[in-house]
C-alpha positions in Angstrom: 29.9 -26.8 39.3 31.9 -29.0 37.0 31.5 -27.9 33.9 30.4 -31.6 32.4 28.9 -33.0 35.6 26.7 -35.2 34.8 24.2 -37.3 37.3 25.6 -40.6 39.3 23.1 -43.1 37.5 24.1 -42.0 33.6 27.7 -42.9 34.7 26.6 -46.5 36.7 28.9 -49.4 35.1 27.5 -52.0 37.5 28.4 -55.9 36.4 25.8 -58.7 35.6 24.7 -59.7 38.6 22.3 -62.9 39.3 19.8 -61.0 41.9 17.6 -63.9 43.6 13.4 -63.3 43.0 12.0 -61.8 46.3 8.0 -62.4 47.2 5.9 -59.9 45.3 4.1 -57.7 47.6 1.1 -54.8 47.2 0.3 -52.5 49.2 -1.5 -49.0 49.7 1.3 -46.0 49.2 0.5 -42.4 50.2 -2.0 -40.7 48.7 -4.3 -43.7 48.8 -2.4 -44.7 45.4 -2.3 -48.8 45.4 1.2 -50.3 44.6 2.1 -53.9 43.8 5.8 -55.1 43.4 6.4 -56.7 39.6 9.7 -57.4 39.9 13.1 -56.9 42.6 15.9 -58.7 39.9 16.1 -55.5 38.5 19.9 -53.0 39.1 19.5 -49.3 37.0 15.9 -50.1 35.1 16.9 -46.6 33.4 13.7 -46.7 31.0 10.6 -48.8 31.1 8.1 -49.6 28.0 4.6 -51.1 28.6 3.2 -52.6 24.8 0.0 -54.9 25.1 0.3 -55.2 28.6 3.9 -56.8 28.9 6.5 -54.1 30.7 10.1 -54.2 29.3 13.2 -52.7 31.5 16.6 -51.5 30.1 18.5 -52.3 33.3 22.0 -50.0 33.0 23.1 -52.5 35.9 22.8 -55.7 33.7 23.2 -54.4 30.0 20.0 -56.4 29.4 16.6 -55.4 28.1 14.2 -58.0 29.2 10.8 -58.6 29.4 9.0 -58.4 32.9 6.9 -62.3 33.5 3.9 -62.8 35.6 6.0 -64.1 38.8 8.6 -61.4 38.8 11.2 -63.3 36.7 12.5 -61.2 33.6 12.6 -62.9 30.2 15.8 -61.6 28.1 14.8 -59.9 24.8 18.5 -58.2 23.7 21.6 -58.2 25.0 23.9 -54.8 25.5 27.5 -55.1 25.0 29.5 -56.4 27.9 31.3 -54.2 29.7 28.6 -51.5 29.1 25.2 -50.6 29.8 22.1 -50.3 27.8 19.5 -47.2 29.3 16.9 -47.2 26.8 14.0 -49.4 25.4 10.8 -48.4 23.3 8.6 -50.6 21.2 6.7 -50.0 18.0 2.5 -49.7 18.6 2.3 -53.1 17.1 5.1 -54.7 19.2 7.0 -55.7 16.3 9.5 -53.7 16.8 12.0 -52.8 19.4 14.3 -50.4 19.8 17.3 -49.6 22.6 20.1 -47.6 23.4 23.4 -48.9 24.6 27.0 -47.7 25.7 30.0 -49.8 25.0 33.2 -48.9 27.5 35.4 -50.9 26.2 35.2 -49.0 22.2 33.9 -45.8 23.5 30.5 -45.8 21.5 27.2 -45.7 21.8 24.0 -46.8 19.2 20.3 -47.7 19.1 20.0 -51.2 17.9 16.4 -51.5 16.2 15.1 -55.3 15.8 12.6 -56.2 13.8 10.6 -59.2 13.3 11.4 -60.7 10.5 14.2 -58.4 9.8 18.0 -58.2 10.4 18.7 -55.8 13.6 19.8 -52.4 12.4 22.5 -50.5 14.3 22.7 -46.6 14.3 25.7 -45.2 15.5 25.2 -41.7 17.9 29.0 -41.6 19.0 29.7 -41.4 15.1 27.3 -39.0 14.5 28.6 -37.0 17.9 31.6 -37.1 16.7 31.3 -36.0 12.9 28.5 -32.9 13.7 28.8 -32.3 17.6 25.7 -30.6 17.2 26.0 -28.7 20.3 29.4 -27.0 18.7 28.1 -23.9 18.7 26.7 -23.5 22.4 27.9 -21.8 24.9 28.5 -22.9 28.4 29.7 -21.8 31.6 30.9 -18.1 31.8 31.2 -15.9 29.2 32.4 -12.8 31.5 36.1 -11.6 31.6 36.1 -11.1 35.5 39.6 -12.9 36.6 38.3 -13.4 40.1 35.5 -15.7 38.3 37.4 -17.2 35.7 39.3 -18.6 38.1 36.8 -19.7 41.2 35.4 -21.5 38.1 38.7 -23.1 36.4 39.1 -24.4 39.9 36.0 -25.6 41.2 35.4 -27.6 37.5 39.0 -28.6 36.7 38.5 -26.9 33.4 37.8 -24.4 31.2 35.2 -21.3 33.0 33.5 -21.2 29.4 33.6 -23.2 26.8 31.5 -24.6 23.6 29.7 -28.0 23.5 32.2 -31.4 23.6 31.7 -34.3 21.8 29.9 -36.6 24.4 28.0 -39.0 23.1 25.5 -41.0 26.2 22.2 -42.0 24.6 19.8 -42.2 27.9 16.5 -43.0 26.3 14.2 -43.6 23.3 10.7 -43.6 22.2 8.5 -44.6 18.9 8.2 -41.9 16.7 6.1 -43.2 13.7 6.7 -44.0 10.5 9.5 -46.6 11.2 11.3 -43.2 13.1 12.7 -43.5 17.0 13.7 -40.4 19.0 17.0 -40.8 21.2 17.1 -38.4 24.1 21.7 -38.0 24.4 22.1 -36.7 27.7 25.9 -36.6 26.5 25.4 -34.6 23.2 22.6 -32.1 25.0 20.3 -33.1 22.1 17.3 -35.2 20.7 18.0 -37.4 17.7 16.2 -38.5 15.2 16.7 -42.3 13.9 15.3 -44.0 10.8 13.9 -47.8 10.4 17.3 -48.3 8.0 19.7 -46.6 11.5 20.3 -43.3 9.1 20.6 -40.3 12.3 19.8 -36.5 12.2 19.4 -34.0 14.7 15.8 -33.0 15.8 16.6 -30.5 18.4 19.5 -29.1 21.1 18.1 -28.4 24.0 18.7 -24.9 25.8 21.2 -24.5 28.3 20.4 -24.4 31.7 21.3 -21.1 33.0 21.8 -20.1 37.3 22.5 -16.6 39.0 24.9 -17.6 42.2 22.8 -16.1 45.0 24.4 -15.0 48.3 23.4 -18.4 49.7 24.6 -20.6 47.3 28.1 -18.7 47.6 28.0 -19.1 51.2 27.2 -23.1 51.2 29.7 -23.9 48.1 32.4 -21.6 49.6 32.8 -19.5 46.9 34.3 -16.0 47.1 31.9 -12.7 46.8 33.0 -12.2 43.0 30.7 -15.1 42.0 27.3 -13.4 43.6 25.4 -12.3 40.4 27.4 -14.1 38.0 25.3 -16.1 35.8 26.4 -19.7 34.9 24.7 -22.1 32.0 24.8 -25.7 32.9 24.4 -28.3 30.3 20.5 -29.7 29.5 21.3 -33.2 30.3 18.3 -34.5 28.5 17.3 -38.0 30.4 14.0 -38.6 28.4 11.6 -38.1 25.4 8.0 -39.3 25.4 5.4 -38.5 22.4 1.9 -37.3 23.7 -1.1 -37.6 21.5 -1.0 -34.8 19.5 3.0 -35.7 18.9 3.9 -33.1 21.2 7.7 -34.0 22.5 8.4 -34.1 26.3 11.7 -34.3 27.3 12.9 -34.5 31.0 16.2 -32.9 31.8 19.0 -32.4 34.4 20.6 -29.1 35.2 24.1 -30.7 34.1 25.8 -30.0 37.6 25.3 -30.9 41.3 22.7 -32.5 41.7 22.1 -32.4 45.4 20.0 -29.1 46.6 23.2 -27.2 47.2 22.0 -25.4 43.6 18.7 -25.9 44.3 16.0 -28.1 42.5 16.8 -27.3 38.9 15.7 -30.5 36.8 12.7 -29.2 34.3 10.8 -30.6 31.9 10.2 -28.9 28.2 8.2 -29.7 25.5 9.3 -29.5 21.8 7.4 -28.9 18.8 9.1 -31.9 16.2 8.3 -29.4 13.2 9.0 -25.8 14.7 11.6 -27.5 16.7 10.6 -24.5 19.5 11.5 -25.8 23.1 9.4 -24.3 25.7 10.1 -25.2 29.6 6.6 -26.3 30.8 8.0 -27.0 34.6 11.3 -26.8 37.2 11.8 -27.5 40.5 12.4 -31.2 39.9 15.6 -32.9 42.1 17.2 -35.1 39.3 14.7 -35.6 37.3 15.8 -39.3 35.4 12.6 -39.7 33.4 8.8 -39.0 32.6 5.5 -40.6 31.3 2.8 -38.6 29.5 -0.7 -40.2 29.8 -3.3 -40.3 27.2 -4.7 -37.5 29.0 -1.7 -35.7 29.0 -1.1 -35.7 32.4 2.6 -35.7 32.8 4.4 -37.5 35.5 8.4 -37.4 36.8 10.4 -39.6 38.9 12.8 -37.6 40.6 15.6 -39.6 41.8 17.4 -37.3 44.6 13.6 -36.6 45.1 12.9 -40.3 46.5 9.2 -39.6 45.1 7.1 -38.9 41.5 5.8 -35.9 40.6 3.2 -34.5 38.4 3.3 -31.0 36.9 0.0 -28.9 37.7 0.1 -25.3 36.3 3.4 -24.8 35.4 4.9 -26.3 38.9 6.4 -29.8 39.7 3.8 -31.0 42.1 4.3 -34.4 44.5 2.4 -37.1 43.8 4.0 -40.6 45.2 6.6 -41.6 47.7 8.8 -43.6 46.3 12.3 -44.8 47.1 14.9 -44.4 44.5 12.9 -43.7 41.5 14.7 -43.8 38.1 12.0 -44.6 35.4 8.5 -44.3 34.6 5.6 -45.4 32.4 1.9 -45.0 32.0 -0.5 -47.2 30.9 -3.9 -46.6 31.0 -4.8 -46.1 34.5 -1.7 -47.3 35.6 2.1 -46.0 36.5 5.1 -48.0 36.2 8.0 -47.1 37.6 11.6 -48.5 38.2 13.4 -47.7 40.8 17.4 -48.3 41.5 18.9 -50.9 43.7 20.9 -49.1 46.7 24.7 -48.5 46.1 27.9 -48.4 48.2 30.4 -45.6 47.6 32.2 -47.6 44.9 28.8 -47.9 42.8 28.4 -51.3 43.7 24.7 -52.7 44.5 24.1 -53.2 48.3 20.1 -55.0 47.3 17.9 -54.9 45.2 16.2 -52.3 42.2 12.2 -52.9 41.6 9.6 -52.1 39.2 6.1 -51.4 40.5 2.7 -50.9 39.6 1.1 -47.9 41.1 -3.1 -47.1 40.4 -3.7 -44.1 39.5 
């Protein structure tokens, strides 16, 4: 349960690649949903946007955001630093604007780069901002007993502290049009949603609630753990991944539990939604196994890839419900009728690509 665990494809630092264009193929999927193949030169498409009918990738593989063309090849819009990643992409209603996230490794930092037509790009720095107001400082993680036996099953198992306050950790994951010349970043680093102005000035809009787990019998037993930690109650990180606006500018934020994320623990990714003026999270669903993004339709049907999953899921009252098989899914759109979703090439166990990611078109 390491205390700042956080899921395989927000750490990927894959280099540019040339991946060759394979045939695009359709094809019925389960649950009678029709599927076609946009695109296969595609590594970690971490967050898709759909404006006017064009689909746009962040690929975390590449450090590109690109635009998606009819015969599969990807047209480059932006260009993340190098070595780094960028995760996030959103664009304005009007398509005039576009807006992504991006992590530099070689300075440390991390930003959302706004570019504007007819305007000089606009860089907001989150790492800075994580840095000067850590605005998760006052949360506590982990253990907050005294029980020695605990403290230090803990200690070892994480390689740190059994309870501690929020870091600085800066990893913005996604974004999405707020309105108003505003974007909303989703730091699965920081534990918070950000709020980012046309002119790159940053506040905080929310920190999301920690993630809390009771050690059952049967978790002790398949982690090893001595009988001390039966009972004891443990509060992962939130680990937001996305943020999508609904309608009625409702926030929906997908999250992961902040620790293992095979179903050793359990299937603990949720999904909350957050009132933008209250600022009042309430968990609307759990049960999801790494859940790397979502997509709110203009119904307000919401749907989830779930990456250690292999499928998407919908929520129906309350519950994460299956809705698509898919392979390796890591991002997710709607438009109209239709789902987008991008899923992640296969990797060896150095984190290198074995093939190739996609992004496909499924009918609702």
């Amino acid at each position: 349960m390491s205390h700042k665990l956080k899921a395989a494809t927000a750490v990927l630092a894959v280099s540019a690649m040339s991946i060759a264009s394979a045939p695009m193929a359709q094809a019925h999927g389960n649950h009678g949903h029709w599927t076609k193949t946009l695109s296969t030169q595609v590594v970690a498409p971490f967050q898709l946007a759909v404006n006017h009918g064009d689909v746009y990738v962040a690929d975390g593989g590449t450090s590109l955001v690109s635009k998606v063309r009819w015969n599969g090849d990807l047209k480059t819009v932006a260009t993340g630093p190098q070595p780094g990643e960028v995760a996030g992409v959103a664009l304005d209603p009007s398509g005039r604007s576009l807006a992504y996230t991006s992590t530099n490794y070689a300075e440390g930092s991390t930003s959302l780069t706004i570019k504007r037509k007819g305007h000089r790009a606009v860089t907001a720095d989150l790492s800075g901002w994580e840095q000067t107001k850590n605005p998760d400082s006052n949360r506590t993680y982990g253990y907050s007993g005294s029980d020695p036996c605990v403290i230090q099953t803990l200690e070892q198992m994480t390689g740190g502290p059994a309870g501690y306050t929020g870091i600085v950790d800066s990893h913005p994951y996604s974004v999405t049009w707020a309105g108003h010349g505003n974007w909303i970043v989703a730091d699965a680093g920081g534990n918070d949603l950000l709020m980012v102005n046309k002119w790159g000035k940053v506040r905080t809009l929310k920190v999301l609630p920690a993630q809390p787990l009771t050690v059952t019998q049967q978790m002790a037993d398949g982690l090893g753990m001595p009988a001390c930690m039966v009972g004891v109650t443990y509060k992962f990180e939130p680990v937001p991944t996305d943020v999508e606006m609904d309608r009625h500018g409702m926030l929906w934020v997908s999250t992961l539990p902040g620790g293992p994320e095979d179903p050793s623990l359990g299937a603990r990714g949720s999904v909350y939604k957050v009132n933008p003026w209250t600022k009042k999270a309430t968990r609307q669903a759990t049960g999801f196994l790494g859940a790397t993004n979502l997509a709110v339709t203009g119904s307000g049907q919401v749907f989830v890839t779930e990456l250690f999953g292999g499928q998407v899921s919908t929520i129906r009252h309350g519950k994460a419900m299956p809705y698509q098989k898919v392979a390796n899914p890591l991002s997710i759109e709607a438009h109209g009728n239709r789902l987008y979703v991008g899923t992640m090439a296969p990797m060896d166990e150095q984190g290198m690509p074995t093939g190739n990611g996609s992004i496909i078109e499924i009918r609702r």
